[in-house]
DRENBA-621976 format. One line per field, with one value per residue: residue in three letters; chain; y, x, z of N, C-alpha, C in turn. Coordinates in steps of 0.2 Angstrom, whole numbers, plus 5000, padded with zeros to 4 digits. Example, Ala and Ser with C-alpha at 12.3 -4.5 7.8 and 13.67 -1.06 7.14 Angstrom:
<recs>
aa = (ALA, SER)
ch = (A, A)
npy = (4972, 4989)
npx = (5066, 5064)
npz = (5039, 5035)
capy = (4978, 4995)
capx = (5062, 5068)
capz = (5039, 5036)
cpy = (4984, 5000)
cpx = (5066, 5064)
cpz = (5039, 5039)
</recs>
This chain:
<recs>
aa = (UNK, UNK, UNK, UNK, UNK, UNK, UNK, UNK, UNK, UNK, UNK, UNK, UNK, UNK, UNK, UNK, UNK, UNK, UNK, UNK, UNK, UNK, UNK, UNK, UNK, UNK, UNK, UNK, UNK, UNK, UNK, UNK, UNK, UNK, UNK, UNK, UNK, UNK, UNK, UNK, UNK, UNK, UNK, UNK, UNK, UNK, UNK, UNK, UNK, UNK, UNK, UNK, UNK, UNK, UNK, UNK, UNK, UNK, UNK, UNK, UNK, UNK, UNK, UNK, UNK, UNK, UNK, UNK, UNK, UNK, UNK, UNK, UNK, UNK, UNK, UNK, UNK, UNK, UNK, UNK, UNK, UNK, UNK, UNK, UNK, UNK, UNK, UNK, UNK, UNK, UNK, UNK, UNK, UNK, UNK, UNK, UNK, UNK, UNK, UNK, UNK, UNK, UNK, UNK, UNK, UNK, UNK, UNK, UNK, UNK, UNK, UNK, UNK, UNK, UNK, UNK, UNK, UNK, UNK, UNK, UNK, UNK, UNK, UNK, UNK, UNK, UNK, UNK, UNK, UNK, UNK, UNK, UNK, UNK, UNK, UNK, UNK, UNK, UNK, UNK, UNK, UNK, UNK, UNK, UNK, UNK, UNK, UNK, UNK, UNK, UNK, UNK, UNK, UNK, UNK, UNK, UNK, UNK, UNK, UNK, UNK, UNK, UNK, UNK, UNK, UNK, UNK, UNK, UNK, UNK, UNK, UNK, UNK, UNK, UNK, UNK, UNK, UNK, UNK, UNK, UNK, UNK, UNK, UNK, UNK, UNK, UNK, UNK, UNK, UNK, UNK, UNK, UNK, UNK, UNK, UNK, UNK, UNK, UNK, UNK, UNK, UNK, UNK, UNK, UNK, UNK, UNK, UNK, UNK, UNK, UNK, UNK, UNK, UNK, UNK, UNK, UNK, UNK, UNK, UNK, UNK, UNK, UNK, UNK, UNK, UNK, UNK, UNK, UNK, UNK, UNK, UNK, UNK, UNK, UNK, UNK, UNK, UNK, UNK, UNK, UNK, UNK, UNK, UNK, UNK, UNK, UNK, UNK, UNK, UNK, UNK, UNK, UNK, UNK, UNK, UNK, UNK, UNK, UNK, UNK, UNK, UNK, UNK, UNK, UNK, UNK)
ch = (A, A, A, A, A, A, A, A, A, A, A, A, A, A, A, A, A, A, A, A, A, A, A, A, A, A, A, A, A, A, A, A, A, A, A, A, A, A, A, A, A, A, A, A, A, A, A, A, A, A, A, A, A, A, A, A, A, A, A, A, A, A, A, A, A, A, A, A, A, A, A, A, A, A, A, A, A, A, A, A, A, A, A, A, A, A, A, A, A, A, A, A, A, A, A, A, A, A, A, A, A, A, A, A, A, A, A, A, A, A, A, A, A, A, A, A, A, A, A, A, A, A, A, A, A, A, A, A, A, A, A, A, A, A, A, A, A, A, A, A, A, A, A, A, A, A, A, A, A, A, A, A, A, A, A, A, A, A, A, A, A, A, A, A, A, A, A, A, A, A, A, A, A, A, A, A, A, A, A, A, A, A, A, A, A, A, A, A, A, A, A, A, A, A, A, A, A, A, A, A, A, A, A, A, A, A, A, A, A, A, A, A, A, A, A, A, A, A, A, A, A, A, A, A, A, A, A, A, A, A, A, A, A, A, A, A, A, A, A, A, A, A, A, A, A, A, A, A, A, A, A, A, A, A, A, A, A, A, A, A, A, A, A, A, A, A)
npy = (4953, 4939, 4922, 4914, 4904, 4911, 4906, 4909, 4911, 4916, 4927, 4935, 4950, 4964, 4978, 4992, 5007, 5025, 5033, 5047, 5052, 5055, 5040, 5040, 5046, 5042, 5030, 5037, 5031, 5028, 5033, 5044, 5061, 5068, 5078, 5085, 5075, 5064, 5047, 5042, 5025, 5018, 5004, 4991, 4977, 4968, 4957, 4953, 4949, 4960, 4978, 4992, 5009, 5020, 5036, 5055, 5069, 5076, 5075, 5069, 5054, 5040, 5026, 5009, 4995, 4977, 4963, 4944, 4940, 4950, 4951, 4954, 4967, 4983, 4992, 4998, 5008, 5019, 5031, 5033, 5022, 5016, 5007, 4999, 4990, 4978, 4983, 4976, 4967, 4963, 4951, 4949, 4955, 4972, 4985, 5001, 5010, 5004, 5008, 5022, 5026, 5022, 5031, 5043, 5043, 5043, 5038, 5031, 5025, 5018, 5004, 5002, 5000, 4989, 4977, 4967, 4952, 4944, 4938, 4925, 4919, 4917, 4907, 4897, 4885, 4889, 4901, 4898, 4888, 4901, 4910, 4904, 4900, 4913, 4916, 4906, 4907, 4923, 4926, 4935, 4933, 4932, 4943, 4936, 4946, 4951, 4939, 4936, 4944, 4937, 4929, 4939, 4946, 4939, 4935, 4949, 4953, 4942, 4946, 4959, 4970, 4978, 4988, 4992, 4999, 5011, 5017, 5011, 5011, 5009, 5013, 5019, 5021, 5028, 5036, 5045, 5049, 5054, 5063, 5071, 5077, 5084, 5074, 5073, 5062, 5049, 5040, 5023, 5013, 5005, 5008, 5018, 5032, 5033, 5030, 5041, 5051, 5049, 5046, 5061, 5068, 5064, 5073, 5085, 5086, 5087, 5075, 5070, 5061, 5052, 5045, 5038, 5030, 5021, 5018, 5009, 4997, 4982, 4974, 4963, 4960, 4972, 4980, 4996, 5004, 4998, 5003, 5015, 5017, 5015, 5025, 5034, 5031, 5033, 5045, 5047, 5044, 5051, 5063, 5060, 5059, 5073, 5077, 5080, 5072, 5062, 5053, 5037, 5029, 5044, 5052, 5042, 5026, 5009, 4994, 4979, 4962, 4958, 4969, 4979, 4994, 4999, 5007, 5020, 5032, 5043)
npx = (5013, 5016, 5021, 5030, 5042, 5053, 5060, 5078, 5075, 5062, 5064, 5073, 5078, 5079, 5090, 5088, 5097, 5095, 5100, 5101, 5101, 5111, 5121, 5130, 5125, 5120, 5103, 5091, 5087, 5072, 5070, 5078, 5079, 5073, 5071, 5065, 5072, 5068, 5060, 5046, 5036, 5031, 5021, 5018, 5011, 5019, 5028, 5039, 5035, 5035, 5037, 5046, 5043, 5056, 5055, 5059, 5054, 5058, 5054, 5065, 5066, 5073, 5077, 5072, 5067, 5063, 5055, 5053, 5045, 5031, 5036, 5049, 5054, 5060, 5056, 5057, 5064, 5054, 5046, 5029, 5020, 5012, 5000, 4997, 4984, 4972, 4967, 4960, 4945, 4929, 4918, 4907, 4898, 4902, 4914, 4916, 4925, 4929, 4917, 4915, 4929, 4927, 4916, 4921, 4931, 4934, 4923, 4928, 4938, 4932, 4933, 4945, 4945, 4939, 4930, 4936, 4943, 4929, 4936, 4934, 4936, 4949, 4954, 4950, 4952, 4952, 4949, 4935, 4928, 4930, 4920, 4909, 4907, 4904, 4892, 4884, 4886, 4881, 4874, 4883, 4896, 4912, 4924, 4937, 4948, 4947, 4951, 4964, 4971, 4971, 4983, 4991, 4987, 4979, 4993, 4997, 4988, 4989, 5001, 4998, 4994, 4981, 4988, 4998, 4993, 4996, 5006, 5006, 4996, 4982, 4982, 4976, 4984, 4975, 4967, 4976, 4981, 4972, 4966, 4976, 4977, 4964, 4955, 4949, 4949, 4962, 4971, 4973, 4985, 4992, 4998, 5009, 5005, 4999, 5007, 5016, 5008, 5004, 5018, 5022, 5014, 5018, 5030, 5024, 5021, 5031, 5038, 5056, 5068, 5064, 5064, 5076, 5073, 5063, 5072, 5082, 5077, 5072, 5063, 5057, 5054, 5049, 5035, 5035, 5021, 5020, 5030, 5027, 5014, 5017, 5027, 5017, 5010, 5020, 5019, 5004, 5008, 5019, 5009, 5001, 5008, 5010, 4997, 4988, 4983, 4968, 4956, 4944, 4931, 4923, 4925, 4923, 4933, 4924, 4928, 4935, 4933, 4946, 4948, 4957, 4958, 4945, 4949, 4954, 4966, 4971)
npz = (5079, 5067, 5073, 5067, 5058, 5048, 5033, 5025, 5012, 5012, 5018, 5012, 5006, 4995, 4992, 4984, 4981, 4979, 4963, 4966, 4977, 4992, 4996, 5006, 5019, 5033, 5035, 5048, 5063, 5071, 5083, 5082, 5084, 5069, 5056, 5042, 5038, 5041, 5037, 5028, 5023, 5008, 5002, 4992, 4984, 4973, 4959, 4964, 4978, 4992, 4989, 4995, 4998, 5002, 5008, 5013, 5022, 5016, 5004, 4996, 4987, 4995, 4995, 4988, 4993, 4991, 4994, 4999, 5008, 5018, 5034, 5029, 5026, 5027, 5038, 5051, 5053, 5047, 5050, 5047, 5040, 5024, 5016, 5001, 5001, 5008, 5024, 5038, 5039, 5035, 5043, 5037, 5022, 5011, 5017, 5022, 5019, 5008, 4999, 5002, 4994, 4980, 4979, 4977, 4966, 4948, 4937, 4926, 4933, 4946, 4946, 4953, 4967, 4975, 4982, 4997, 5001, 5013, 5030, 5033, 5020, 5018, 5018, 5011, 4999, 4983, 4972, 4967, 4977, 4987, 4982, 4980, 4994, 4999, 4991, 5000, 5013, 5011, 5003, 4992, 4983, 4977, 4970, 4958, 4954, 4966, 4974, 4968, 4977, 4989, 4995, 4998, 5008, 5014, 5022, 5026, 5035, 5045, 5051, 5058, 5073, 5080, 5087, 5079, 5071, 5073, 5067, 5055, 5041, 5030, 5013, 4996, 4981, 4969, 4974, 4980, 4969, 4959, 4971, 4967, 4955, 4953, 4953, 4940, 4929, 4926, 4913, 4912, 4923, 4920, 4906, 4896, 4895, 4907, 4917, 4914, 4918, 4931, 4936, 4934, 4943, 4956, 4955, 4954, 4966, 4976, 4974, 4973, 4964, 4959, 4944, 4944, 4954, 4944, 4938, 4947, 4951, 4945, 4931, 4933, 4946, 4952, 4943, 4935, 4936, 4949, 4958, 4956, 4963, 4976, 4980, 4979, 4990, 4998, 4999, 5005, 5017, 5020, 5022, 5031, 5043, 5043, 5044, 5036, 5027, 5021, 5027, 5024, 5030, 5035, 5052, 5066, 5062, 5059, 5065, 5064, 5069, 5075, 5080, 5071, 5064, 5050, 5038, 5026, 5019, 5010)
capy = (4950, 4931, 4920, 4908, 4909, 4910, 4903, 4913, 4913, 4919, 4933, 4938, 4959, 4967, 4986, 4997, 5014, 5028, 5037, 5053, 5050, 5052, 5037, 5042, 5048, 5034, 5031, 5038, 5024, 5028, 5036, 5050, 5068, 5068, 5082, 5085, 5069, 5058, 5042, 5036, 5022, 5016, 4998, 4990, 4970, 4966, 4951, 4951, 4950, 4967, 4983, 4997, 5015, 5025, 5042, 5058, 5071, 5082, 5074, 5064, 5046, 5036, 5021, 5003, 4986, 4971, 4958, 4944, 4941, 4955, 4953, 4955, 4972, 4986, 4998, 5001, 5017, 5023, 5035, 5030, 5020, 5017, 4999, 4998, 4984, 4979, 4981, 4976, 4964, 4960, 4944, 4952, 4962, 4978, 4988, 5007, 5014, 5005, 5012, 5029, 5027, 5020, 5038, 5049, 5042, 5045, 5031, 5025, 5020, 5015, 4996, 5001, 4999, 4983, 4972, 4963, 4945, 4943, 4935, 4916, 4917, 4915, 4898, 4897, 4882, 4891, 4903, 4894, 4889, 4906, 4913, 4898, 4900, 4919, 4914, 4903, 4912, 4930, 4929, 4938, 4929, 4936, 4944, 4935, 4952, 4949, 4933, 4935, 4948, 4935, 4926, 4944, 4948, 4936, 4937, 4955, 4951, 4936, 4950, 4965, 4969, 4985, 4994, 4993, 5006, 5018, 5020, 5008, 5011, 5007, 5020, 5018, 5025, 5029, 5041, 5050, 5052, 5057, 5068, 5077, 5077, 5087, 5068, 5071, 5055, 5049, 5034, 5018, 5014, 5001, 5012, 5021, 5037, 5033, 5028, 5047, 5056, 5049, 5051, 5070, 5072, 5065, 5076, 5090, 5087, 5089, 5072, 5067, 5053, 5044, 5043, 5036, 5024, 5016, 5014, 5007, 4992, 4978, 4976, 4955, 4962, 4976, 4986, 5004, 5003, 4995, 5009, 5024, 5016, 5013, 5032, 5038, 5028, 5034, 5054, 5049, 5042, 5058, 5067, 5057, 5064, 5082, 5080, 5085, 5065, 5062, 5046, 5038, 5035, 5051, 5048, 5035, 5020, 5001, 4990, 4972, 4957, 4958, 4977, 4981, 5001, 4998, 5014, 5021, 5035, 5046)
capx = (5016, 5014, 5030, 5032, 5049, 5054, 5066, 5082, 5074, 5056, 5068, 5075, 5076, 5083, 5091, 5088, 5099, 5091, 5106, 5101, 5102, 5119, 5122, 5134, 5123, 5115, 5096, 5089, 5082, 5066, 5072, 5081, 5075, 5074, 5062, 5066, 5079, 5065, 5059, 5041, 5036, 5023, 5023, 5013, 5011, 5024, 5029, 5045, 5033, 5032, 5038, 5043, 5048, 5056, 5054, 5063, 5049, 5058, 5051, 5067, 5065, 5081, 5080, 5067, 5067, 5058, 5055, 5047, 5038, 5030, 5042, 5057, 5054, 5066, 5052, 5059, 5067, 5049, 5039, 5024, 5021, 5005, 5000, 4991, 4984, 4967, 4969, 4955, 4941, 4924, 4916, 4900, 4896, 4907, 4917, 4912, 4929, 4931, 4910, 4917, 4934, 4924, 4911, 4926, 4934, 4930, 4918, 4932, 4944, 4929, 4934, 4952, 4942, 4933, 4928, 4942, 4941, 4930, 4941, 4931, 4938, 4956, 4954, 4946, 4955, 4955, 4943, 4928, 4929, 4929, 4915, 4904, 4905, 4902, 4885, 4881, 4884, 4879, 4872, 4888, 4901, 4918, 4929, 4943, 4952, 4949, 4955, 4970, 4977, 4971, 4987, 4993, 4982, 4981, 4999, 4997, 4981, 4992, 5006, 4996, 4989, 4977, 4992, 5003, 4989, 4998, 5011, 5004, 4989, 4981, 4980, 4975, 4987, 4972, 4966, 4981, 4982, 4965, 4967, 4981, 4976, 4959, 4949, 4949, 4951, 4970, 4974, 4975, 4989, 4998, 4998, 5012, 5002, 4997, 5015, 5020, 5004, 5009, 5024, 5022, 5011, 5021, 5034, 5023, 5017, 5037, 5046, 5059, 5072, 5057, 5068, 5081, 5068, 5060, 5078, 5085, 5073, 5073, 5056, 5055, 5054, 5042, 5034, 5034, 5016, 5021, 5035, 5023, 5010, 5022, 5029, 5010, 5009, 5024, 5017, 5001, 5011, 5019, 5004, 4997, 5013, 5010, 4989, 4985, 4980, 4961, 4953, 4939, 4926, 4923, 4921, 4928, 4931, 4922, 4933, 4935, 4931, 4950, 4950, 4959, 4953, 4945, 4949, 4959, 4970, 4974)
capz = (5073, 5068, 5077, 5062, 5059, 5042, 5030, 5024, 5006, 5012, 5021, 5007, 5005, 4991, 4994, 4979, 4982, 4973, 4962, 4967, 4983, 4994, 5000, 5012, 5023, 5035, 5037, 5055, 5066, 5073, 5088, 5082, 5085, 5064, 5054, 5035, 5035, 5043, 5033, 5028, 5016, 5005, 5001, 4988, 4981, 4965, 4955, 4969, 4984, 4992, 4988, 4999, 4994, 5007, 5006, 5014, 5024, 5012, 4996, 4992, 4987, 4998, 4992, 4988, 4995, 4990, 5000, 4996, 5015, 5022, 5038, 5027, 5023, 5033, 5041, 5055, 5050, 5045, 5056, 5046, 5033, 5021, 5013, 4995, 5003, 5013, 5033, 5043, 5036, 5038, 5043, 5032, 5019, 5012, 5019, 5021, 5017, 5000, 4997, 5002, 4991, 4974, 4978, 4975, 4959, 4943, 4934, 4924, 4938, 4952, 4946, 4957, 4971, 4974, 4991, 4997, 5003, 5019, 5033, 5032, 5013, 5017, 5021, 5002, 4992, 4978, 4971, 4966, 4985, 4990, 4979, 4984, 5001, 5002, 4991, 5003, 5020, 5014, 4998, 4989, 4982, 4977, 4962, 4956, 4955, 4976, 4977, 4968, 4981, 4995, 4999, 5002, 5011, 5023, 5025, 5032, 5041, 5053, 5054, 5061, 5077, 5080, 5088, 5073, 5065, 5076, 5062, 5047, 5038, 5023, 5007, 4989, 4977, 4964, 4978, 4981, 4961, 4957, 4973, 4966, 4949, 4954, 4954, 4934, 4925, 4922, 4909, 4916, 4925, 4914, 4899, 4896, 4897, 4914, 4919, 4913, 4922, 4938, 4937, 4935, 4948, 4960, 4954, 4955, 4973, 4979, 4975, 4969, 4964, 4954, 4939, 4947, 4957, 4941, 4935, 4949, 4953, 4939, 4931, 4938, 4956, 4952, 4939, 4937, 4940, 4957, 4960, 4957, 4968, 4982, 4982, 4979, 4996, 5004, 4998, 5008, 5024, 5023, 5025, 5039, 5047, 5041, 5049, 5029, 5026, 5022, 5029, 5023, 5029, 5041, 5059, 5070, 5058, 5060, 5067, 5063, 5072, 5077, 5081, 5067, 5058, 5042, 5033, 5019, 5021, 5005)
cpy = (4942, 4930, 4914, 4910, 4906, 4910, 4909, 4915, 4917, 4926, 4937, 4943, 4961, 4974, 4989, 5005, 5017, 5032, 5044, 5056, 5051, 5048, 5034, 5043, 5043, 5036, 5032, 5029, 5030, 5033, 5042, 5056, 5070, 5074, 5081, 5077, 5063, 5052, 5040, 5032, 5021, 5010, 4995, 4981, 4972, 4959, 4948, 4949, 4957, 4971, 4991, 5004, 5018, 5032, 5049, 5063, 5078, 5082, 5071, 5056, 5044, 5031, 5015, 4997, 4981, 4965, 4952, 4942, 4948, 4956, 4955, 4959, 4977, 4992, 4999, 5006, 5021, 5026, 5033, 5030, 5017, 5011, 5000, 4990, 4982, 4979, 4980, 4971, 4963, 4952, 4945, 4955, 4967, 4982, 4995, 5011, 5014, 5009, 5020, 5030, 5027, 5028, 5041, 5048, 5041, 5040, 5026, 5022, 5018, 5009, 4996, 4998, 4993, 4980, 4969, 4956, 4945, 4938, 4927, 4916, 4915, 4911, 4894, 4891, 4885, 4898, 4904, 4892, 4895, 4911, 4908, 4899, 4907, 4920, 4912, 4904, 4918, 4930, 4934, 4935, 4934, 4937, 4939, 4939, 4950, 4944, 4934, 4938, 4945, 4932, 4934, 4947, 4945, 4935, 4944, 4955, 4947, 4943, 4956, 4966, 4976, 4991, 4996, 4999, 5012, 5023, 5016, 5007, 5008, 5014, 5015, 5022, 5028, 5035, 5046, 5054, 5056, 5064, 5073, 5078, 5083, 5083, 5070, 5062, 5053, 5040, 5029, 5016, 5011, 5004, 5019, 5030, 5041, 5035, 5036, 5051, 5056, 5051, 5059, 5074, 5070, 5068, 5083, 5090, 5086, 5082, 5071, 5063, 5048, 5042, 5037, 5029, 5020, 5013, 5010, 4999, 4987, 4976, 4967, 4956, 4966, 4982, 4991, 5004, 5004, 5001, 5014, 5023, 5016, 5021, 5036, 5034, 5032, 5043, 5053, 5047, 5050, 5063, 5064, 5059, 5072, 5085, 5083, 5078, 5066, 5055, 5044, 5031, 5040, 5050, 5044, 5030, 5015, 4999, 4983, 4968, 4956, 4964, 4980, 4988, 4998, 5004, 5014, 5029, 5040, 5053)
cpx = (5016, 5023, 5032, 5038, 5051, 5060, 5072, 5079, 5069, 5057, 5072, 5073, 5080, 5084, 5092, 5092, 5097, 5098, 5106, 5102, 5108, 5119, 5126, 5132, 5117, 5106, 5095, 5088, 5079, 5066, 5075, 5075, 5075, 5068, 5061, 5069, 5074, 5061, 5051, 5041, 5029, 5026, 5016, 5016, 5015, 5027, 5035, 5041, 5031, 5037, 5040, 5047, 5050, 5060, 5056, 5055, 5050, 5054, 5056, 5066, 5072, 5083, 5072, 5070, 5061, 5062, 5051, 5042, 5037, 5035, 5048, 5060, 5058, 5062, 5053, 5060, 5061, 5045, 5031, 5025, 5015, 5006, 4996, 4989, 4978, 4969, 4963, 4949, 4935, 4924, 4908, 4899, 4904, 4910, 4914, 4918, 4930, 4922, 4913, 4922, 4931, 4918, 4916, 4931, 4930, 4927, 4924, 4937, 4940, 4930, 4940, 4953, 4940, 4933, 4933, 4939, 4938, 4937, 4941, 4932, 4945, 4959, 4955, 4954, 4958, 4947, 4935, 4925, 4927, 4923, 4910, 4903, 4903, 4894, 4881, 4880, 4882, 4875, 4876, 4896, 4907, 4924, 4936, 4947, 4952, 4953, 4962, 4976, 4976, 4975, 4991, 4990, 4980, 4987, 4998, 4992, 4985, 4998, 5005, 4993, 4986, 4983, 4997, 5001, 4994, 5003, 5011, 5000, 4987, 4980, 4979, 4977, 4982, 4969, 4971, 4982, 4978, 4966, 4971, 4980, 4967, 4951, 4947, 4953, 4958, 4967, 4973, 4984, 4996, 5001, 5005, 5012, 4999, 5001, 5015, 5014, 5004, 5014, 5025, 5018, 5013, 5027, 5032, 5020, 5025, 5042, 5049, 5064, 5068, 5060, 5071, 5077, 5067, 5067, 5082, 5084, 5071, 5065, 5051, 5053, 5048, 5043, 5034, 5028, 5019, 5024, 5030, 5018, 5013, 5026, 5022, 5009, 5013, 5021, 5012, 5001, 5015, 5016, 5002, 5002, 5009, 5003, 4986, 4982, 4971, 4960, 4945, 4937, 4927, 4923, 4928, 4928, 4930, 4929, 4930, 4935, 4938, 4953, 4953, 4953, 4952, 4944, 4954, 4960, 4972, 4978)
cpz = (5074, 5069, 5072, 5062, 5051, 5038, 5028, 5015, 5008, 5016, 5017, 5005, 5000, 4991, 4987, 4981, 4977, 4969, 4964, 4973, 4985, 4998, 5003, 5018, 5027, 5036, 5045, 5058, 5070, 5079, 5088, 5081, 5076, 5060, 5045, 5033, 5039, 5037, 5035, 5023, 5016, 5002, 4997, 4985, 4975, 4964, 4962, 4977, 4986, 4990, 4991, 4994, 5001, 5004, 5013, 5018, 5018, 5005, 4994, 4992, 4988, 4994, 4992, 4991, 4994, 4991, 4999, 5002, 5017, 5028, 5036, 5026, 5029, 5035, 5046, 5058, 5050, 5051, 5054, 5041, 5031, 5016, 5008, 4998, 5009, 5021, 5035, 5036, 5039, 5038, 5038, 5029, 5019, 5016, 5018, 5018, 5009, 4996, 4995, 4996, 4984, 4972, 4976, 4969, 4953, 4940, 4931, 4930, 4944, 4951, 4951, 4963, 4973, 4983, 4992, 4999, 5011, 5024, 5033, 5025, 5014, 5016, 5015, 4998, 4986, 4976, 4972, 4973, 4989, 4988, 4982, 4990, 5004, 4998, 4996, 5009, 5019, 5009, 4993, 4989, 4980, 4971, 4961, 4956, 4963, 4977, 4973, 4972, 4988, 4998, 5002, 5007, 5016, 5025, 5030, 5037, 5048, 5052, 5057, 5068, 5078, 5082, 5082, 5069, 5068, 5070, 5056, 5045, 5031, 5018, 5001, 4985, 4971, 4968, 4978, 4973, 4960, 4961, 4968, 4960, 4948, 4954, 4947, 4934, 4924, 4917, 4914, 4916, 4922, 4908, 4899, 4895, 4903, 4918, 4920, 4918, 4928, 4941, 4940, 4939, 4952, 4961, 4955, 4962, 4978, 4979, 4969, 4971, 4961, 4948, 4940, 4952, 4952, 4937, 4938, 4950, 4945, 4939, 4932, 4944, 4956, 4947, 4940, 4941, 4947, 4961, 4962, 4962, 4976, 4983, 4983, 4987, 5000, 5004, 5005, 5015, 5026, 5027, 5030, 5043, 5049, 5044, 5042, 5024, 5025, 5024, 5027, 5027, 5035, 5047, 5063, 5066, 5063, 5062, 5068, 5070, 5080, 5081, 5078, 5062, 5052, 5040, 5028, 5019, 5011, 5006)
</recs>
C-alpha cells in the first residue's frame, strides 16, 4: 500500500445503511468464524470517488460507502472483494483477459471492454500525450474512454501489491450481467431499461436490499448505474468465495511487470 499520507478531505467515507437491513447488528471483522453473516464487496468508480457495496454471503446488501480515495474505503470487513477496475497492466500491447472478456459478450456491449491505459501512460499530461506516446513506442495509441479512468487507475495501481490479489480482484460488472442473463443482449446501461434489467437480475440471482441501496445513496456521490455495478461486483466476490467464479483468461494468468494477475473474474 502507497505510504502518502492523506488529507482528512481525501479521507473522507460516507456510510450508507441499507433500510432493509438490521442495523443493530454489528459488521464481522475479518477474523471472525462468520458463514451466512460474512461480508464481501464490489467496488466501482462514481462521481464521489469510489463506491463500495457490501454484501451479506446471504445475498443481503448491508450497507455502501463512498470514499473519495481508494484508501478511504472500509474493506476490511470484506473476505473478498471484486473491483470494476483494471488491476495489473501492461508495459505492451493488450491484455488477454480484456481479448477473452470482449469474445464473450454480445456485439453490442463488446465496446464495455476496451484496453486500459499501459502503465508508461499514467505519467501522460493529458490525453493527447498519452495517445502520442503509445503511437510512438508501440505503434497503438489509446482511447479517450481509457484515459478518462486513468487517474483511477493509477490510484489503485500505487495502492496494490500482488499479495492483495489474495482477497481483491478485478470483475466486469457487464460479465456477471450477460453471464446471468444467458450472454443475450441487455439495454445499455444508462437507460432506464437497462437500470430495471439489472436490477432484476441481481435480484433474481439471490439479492436483496437493491431498492433500498439506490435509494439510500444520493445520485451526486454515485449513480444507479454505479450502484448495480458495485453489487454485480460484490455478487462475483461472492463467488470467488463460493469456487463458482469464472476467471478469464483460463490457465495461470500473465503477470505484470510488478507481478500483479491480470485477470477478470465474473
Amino acid at each position: 500500500m502507497a505510504n502518502k499520507r492523506l488529507t482528512q478531505a481525501e479521507m473522507m467515507c460516507q456510510i450508507f445503511a441499507i433500510p432493509s437491513c438490521k442495523a443493530a447488528t454489528p459488521v464481522p471483522k475479518v477474523s471472525q468464524p462468520v458463514e451466512s453473516g460474512a461480508l464481501v464487496a464490489g467496488i466501482d468508480g462514481c462521481p464521489g470517488g469510489w463506491v463500495a457495496v457490501l454484501l451479506q454471503l446471504s445475498g443481503e446488501v448491508r450497507q455502501a460507502a463512498v470514499a473519495r480515495a481508494w484508501t478511504g474505503l472500509p474493506l476490511d470487513a470484506a473476505r473478498m472483494a471484486a473491483v470494476d477496475m483494471p488491476v495489473g497492466l501492461r508495459d505492451r500491447g493488450p491484455r488477454a483477459c480484456d481479448r477473452a472478456a470482449r469474445a464473450l459478450l454480445p456485439r453490442a456491449r463488446k465496446p464495455s471492454v476496451f484496453p486500459p491505459p499501459r502503465r508508461y501512460m499514467l505519467g501522460a499530461a493529458d490525453w493527447a500525450a498519452a495517445n502520442a506516446a503509445g503511437k510512438a513506442r508501440e505503434g497503438i495509441g489509446l482511447s479517450r474512454q481509457a484515459w478518462n479512468l486513468a487517474t483511477k487507475i493509477g490510484e489503485l495501481d500505487r495502492a496494490l501489491a500482488p499479495d492483495n490479489q489474495a482477497r481483491l480482484r478485478e470483475a466486469h460488472p457487464e460479465l456477471v450481467f450477460h453471464h446471468l442473463n444467458g450472454w443475450a443482449a441487455l439495454p445499455r446501461k444508462t437507460t432506464a431499461a437497462g437500470r430495471t434489467a439489472r436490477r432484476d437480475l441481481l435480484l433474481g440471482a439471490g439479492l436483496t436490499g437493491l431498492d433500498g441501496l439506490l435509494e439510500a445513496v444520493p445520485r451526486r456521490l454515485a449513480r444507479p448505474d454505479d450502484l448495480l455495478d458495485a453489487a454485480a461486483c460484490a455478487l462475483a466476490a461472492q463467488r470467488m468465495l463460493e469456487g463458482t467464479a469464472v476467471r478469464l483468461p483460463g490457465g495461470p494468468p500473465p503477470r505484470d511487470a510488478r507481478g500483479l494477475a491480470m485477470e477478470i473474474w465474473y
